[in-house]
C-alpha positions in Angstrom: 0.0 0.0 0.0 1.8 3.6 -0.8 1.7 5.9 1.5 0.6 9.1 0.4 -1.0 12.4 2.6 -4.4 11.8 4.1 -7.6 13.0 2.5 -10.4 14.4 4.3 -13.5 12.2 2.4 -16.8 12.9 3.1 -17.7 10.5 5.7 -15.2 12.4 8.1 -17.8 15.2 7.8 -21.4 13.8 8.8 -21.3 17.1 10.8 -19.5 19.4 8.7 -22.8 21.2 8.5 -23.0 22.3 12.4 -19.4 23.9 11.8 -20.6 25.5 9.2 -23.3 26.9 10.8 -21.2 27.8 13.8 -18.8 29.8 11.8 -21.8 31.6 10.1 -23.3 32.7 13.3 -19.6 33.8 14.3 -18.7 35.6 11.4 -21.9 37.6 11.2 -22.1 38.2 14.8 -18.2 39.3 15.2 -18.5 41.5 11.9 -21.5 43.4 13.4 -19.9 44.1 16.8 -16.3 45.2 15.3 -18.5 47.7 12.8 -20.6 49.4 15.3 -17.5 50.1 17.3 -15.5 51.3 14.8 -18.2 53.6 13.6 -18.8 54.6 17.1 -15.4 55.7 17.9 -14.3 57.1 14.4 -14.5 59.9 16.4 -13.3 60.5 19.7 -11.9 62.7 22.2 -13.3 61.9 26.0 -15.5 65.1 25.8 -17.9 64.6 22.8 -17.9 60.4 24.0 -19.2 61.6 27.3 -22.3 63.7 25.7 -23.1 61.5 23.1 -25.4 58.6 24.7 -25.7 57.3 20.9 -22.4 56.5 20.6 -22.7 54.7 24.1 -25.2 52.3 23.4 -24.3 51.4 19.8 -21.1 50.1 21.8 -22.8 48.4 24.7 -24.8 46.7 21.7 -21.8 45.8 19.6 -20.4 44.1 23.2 -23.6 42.4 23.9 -23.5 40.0 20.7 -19.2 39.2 21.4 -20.9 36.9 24.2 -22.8 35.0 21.6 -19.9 35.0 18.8 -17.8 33.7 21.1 -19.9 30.7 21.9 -20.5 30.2 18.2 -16.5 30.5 17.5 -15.7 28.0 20.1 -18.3 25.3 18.5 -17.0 25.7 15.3 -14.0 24.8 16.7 -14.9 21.9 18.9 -16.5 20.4 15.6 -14.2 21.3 12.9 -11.3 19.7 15.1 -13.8 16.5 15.8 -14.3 16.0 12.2 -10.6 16.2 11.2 -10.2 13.1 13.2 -7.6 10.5 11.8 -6.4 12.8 9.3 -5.6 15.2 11.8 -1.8 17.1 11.7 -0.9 17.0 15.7 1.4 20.4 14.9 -1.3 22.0 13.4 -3.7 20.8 15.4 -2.1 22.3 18.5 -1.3 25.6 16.7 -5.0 25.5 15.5 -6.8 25.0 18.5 -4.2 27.4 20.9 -4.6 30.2 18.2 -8.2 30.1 18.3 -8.5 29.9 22.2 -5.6 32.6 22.9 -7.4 34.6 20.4 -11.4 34.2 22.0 -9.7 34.6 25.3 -8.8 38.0 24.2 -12.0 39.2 22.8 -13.8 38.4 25.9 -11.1 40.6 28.0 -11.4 43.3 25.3 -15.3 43.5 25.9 -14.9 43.7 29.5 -12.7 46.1 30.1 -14.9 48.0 27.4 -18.2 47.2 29.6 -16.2 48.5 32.2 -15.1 52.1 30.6 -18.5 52.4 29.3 -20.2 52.1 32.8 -17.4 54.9 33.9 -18.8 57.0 31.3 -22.2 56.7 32.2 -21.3 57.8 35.6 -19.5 60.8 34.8 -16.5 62.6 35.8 -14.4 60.3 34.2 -10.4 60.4 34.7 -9.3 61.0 31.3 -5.9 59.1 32.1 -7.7 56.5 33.5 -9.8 56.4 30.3 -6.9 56.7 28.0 -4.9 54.3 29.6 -8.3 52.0 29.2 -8.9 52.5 25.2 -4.6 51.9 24.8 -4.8 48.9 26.6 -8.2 47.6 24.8 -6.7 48.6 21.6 -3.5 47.2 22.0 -5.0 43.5 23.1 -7.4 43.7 20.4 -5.8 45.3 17.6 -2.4 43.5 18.0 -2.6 40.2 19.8 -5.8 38.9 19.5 -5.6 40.0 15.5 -1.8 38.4 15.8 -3.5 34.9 17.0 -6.5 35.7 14.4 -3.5 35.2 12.0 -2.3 32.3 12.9 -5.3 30.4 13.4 -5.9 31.6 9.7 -2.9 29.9 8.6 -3.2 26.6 10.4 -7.0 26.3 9.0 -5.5 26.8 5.9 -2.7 24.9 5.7 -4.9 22.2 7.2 -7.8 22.7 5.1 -5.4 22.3 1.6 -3.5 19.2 2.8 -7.0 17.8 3.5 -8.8 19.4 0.7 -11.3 20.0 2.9 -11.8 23.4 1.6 -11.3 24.6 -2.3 -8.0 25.7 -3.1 -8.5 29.2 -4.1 -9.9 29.8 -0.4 -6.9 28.5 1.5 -4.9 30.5 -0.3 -6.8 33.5 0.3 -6.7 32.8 3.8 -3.0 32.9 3.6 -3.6 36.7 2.2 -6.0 37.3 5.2 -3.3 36.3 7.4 -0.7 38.1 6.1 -3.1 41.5 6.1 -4.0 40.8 9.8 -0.1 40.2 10.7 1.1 43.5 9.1 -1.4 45.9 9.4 -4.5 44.7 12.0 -2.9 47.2 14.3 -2.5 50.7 12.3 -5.7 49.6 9.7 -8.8 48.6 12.8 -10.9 48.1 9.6 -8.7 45.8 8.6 -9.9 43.2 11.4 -13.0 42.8 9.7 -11.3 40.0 7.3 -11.0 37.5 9.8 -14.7 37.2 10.7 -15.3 37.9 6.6 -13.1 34.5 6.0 -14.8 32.7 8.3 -17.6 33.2 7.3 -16.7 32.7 3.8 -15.4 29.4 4.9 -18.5 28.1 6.7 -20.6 28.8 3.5 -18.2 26.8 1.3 -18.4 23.8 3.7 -22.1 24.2 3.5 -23.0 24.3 0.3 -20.0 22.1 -1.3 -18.6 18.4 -0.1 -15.2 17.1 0.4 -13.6 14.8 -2.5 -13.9 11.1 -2.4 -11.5 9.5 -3.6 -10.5 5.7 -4.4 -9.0 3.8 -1.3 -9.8 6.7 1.2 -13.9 5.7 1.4 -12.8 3.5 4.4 
């Protein structure tokens, strides 16, 4: 029997639809959030934040759904991993799931310490170090780190997803683009973050409206 690399064959995917699903609900969710607060703080000293109550709640909303798109990210996760199975790359693998849990650990500190600053503005009399040092920090983990671990779980999805031809080829490699985008410029371009929701999302539609090669000697 030659050995040859592993194919991922439909039958490893009786639930490649719940993934799909789960990285739908993600991509939508985590899209909506990161626009309302980029619109709301495209502009922004502490003064004109404080009176504008708008601007307030459009944020509050935007960190009500990151709850939910968390939950969703972690499923498609859990069942993306479950369905790789045999075929499954241990390097990758680890790089895949750490990436994605470093990087929804993240989020959810970002949206506290946001829930946090917006419940100091809604008080009043806000320190404006205090507040700047808030935003810096929030940017900082968000913009740079969590976007950095974005990347990389980008990568390993794709590397994974081309060795398996799990996924077409054209959208691996665009998730190597996406990755490359978030690794250079996630923290000087904010809108720029909006790609890694956008792939996955793209992603989950491709697995669920598309099936996985079968091939001869891999239907098991």
């Amino acid at each position: 029997m030659s050995a040859q690399s592993p194919v991922l064959t439909a039958r490893f995917w009786r639930n490649r639809r719940s993934a799909a699903i789960a990285g739908i609900v993600f991509g939508v969710l985590l899209l909506a959030s990161l626009t309302m607060t980029r619109i709301a703080l495209s502009e922004g000293n502490l003064q004109s934040f404080e009176a504008d109550a708008q601007r307030r709640t459009l944020i509050r909303l935007s960190l009500h759904l990151v709850p939910f798109a968390g939950i969703a990210f972690l499923w498609f996760i859990g069942v993306i991993r479950d369905q790789l199975g045999s075929v499954e790359d241990r390097l990758f693998s680890t790089v895949f799931l750490g990436s994605g849990l470093l990087f929804l650990a993240m989020l959810f500190v970002g949206a506290v310490t946001t829930t946090s600053m917006m419940e100091m503005l809604a008080e009043g009399n806000v320190n404006p170090d205090v507040y700047a040092f808030g935003r810096s920090s929030t940017q900082t983990l968000i913009s740079v780190y969590a976007m950095r671990m974005a990347a990389v779980f980008t990568l390993s999805v794709s590397t994974v997803g081309l060795r398996t031809a799990a996924v077409p080829r054209w959208v691996a490699v665009l998730g190597y683009l996406v990755a490359l985008v978030l690794l250079l410029a996630a923290g000087e371009h904010r809108w720029t973050q909006l790609l890694f929701p956008a792939w996955v999302l793209l992603v989950s539609v491709v697995i669920l409206v598309t099936r996985p090669p079968i091939r001869a000697g891999n239907t098991g």
